[in-house]
DSSP file (Angstrom, degrees, kcal/mol; ACC not computed):
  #  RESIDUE AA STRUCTURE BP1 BP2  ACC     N-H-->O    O-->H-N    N-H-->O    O-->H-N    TCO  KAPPA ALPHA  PHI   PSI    X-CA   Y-CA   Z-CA
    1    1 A X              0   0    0      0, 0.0     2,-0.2     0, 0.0     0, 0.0   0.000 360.0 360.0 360.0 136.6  -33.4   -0.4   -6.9
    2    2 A X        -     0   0    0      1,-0.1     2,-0.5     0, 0.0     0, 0.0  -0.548 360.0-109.6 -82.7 147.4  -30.0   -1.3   -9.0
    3    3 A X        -     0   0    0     -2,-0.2     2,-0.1     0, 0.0    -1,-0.1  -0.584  33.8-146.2 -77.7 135.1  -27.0   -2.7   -8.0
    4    4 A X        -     0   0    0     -2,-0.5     3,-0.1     9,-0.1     2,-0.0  -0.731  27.4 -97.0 -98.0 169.2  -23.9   -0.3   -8.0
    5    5 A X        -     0   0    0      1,-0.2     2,-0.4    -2,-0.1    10,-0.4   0.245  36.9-107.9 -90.9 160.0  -21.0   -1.1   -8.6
    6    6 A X        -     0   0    0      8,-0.1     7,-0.2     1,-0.1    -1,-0.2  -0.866  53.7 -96.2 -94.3 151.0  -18.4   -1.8   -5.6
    7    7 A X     >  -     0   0    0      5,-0.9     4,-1.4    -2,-0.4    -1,-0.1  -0.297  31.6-146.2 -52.0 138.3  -15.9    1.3   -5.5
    8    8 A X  T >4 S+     0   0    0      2,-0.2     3,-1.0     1,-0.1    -1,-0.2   0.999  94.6  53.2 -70.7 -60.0  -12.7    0.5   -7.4
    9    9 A X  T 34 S+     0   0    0      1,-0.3    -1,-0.1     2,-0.1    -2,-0.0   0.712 135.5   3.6 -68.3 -42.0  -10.2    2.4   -5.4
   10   10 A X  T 34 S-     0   0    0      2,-0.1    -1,-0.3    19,-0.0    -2,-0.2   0.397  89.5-121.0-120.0   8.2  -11.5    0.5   -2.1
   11   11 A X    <<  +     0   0    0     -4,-1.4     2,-0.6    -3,-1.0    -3,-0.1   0.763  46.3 170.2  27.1  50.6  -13.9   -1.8   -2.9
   12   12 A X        -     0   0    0      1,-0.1    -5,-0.9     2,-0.1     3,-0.3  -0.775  27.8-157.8 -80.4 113.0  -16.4   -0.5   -0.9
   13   13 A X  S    S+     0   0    0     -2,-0.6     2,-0.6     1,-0.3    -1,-0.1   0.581  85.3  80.4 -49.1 -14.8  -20.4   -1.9   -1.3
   14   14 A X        +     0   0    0      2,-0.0    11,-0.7    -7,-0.0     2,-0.3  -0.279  61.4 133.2-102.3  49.4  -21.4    1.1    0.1
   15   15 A X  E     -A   24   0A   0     -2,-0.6     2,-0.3   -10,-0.4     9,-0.2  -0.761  31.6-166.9 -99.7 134.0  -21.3    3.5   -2.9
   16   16 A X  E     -A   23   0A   0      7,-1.6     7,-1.5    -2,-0.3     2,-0.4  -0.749  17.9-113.4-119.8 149.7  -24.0    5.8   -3.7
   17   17 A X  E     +A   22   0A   0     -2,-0.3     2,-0.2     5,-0.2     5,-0.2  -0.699  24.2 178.9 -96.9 158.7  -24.9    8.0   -6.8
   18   18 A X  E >   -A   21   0A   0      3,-1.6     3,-0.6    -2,-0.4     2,-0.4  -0.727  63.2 -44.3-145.7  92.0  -24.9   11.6   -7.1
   19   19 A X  T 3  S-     0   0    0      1,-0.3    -1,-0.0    -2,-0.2    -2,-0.0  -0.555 118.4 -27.0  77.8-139.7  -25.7   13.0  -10.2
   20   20 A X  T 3  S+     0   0    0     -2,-0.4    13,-0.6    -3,-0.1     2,-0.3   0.702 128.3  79.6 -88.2  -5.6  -23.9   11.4  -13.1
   21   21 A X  E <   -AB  18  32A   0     -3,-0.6    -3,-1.6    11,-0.1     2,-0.7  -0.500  68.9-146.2 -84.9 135.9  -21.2   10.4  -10.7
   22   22 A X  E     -AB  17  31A   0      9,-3.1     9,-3.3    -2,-0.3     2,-0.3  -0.963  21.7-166.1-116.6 141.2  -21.0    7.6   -8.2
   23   23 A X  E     -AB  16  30A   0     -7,-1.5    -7,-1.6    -2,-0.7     2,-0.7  -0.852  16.5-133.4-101.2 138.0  -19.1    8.3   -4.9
   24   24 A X  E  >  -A   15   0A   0      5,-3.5     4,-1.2    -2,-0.3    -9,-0.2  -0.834   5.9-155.4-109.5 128.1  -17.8    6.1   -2.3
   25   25 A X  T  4 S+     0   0    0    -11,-0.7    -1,-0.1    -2,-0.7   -10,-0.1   0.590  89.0  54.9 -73.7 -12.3  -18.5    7.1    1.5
   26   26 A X  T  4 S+     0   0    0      3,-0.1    -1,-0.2   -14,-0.1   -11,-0.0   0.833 129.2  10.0 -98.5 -25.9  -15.4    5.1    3.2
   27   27 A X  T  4 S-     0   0    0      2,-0.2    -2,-0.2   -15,-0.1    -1,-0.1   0.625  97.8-119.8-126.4   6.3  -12.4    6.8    1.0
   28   28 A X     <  +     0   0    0     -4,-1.2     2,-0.2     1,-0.3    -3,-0.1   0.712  50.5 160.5  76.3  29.2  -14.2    9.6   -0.8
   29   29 A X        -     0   0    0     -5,-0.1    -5,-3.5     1,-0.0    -1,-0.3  -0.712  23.8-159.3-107.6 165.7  -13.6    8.6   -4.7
   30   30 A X  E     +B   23   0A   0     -7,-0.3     2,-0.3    -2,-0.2    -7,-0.3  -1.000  21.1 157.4-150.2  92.5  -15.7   10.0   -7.1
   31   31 A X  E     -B   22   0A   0     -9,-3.3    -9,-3.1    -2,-0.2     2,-0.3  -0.988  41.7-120.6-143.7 154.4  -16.1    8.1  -10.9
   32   32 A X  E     -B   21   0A   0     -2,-0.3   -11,-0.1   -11,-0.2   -12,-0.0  -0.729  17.7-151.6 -91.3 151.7  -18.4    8.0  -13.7
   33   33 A X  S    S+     0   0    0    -13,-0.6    -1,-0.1    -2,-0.3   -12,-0.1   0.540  94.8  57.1 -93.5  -8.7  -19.3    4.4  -14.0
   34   34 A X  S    S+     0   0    0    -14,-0.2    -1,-0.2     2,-0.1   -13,-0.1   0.664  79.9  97.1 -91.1 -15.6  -19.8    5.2  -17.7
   35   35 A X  S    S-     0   0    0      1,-0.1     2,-0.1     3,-0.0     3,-0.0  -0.067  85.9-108.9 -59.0 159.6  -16.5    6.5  -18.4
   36   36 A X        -     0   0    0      1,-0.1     2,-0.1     0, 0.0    -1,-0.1  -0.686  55.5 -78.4-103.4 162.0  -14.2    3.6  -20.0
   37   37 A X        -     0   0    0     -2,-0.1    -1,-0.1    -4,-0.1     2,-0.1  -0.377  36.2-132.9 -83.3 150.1  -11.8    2.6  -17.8
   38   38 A X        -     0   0    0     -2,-0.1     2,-0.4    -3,-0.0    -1,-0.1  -0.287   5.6-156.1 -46.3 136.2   -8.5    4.2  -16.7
   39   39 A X        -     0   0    0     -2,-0.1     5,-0.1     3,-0.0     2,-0.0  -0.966  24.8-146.1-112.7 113.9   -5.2    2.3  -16.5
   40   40 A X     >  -     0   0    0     -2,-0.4     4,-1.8     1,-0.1     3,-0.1  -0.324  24.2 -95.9 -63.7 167.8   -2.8    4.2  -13.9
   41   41 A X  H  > S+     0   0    0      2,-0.3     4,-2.0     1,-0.2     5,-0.1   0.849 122.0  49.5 -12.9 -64.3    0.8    4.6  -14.0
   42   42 A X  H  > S+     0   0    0      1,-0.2     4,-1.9     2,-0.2    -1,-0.2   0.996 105.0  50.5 -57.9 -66.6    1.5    2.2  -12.0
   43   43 A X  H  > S+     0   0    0      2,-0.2     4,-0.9     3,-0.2    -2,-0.3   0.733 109.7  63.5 -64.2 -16.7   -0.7   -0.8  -13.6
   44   44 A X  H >X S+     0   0    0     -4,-1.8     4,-2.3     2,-0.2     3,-1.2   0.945 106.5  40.7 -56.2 -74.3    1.2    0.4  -17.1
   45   45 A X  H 3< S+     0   0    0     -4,-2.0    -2,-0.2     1,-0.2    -1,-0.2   0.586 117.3  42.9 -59.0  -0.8    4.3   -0.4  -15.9
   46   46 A X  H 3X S+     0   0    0     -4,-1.9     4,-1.1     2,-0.1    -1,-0.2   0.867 116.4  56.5 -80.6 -36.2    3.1   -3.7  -14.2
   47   47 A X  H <X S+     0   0    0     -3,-1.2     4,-2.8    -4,-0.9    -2,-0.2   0.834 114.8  34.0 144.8 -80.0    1.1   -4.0  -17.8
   48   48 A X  H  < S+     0   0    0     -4,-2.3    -1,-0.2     1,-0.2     4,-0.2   0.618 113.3  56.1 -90.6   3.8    4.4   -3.7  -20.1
   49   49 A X  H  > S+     0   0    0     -5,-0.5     4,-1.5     2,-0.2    -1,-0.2   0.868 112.6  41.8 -94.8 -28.7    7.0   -5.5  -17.9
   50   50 A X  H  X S+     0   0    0     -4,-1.1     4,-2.1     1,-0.2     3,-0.4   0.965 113.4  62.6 -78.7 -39.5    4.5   -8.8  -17.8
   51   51 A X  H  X S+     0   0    0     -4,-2.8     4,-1.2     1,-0.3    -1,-0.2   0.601 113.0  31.5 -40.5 -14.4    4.2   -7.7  -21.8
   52   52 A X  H  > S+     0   0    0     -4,-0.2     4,-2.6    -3,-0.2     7,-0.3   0.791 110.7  57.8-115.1 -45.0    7.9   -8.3  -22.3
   53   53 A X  H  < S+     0   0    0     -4,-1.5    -2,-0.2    -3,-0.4    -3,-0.1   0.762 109.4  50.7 -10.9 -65.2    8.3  -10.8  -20.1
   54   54 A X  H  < S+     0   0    0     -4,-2.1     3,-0.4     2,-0.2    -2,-0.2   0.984 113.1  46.8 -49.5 -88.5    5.4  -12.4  -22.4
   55   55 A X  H  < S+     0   0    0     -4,-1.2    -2,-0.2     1,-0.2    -1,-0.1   0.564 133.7   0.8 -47.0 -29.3    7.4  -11.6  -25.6
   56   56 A X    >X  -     0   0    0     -4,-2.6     3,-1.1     1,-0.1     4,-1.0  -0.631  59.6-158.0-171.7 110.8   10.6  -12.8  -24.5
   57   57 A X  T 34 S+     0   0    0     -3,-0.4     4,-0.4     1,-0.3    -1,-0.1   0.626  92.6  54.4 -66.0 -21.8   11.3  -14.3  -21.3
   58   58 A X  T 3> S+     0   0    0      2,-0.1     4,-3.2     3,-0.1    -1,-0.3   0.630  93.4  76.3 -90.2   0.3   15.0  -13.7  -21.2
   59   59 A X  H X> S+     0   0    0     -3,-1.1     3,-1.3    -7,-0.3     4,-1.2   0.964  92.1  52.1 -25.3 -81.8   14.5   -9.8  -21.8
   60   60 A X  H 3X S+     0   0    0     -4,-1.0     4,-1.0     1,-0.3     3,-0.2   0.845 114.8  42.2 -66.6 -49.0   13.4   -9.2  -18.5
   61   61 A X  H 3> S+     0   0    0     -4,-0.4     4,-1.8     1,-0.3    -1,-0.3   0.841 108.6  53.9 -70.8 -23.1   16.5  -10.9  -17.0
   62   62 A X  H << S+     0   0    0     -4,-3.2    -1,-0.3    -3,-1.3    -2,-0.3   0.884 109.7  50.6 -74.8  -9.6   19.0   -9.7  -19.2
   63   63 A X  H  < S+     0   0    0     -4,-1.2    -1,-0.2     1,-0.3    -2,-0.2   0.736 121.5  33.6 -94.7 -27.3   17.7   -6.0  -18.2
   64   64 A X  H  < S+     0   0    0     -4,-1.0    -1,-0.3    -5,-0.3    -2,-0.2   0.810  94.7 106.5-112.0 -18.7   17.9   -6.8  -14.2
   65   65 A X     <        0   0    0     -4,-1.8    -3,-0.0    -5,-0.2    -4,-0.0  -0.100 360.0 360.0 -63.6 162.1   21.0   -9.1  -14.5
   66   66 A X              0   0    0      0, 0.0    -1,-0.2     0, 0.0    -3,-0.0   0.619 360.0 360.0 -76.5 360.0   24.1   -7.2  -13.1
């Protein structure tokens, strides 16, 4: 028997396959484990703000100063 993969979305161990898909029983998501991975919305903008941040460390303060 193989190991899957822990669900991303909850990190549940208990995730099962069905078809090409693996599903998770505690929160219901549903991903192919071969698909390449997704970044959401959210983790972009966390994504380009450390990215800027990165590139020029007063950037990010002049932007939030008042």
């Amino acid at each position: 028997m193989s190991q899957l993969p822990n669900c991303p979305k909850c990190n549940s161990e208990f995730s099962y396959e069905d078809g090409d898909m693996l599903v998770c029983p505690d929160c219901a998501h549903e991903w192919n484990a071969n698909a390449p991975a997704t970044v959401t919305a959210e983790e972009g903008l966390i994504m380009r703000a450390q990215q800027i941040n990165h590139d020029n460390p007063n950037s990010l303060k002049k932007r939030l100063a008042p």
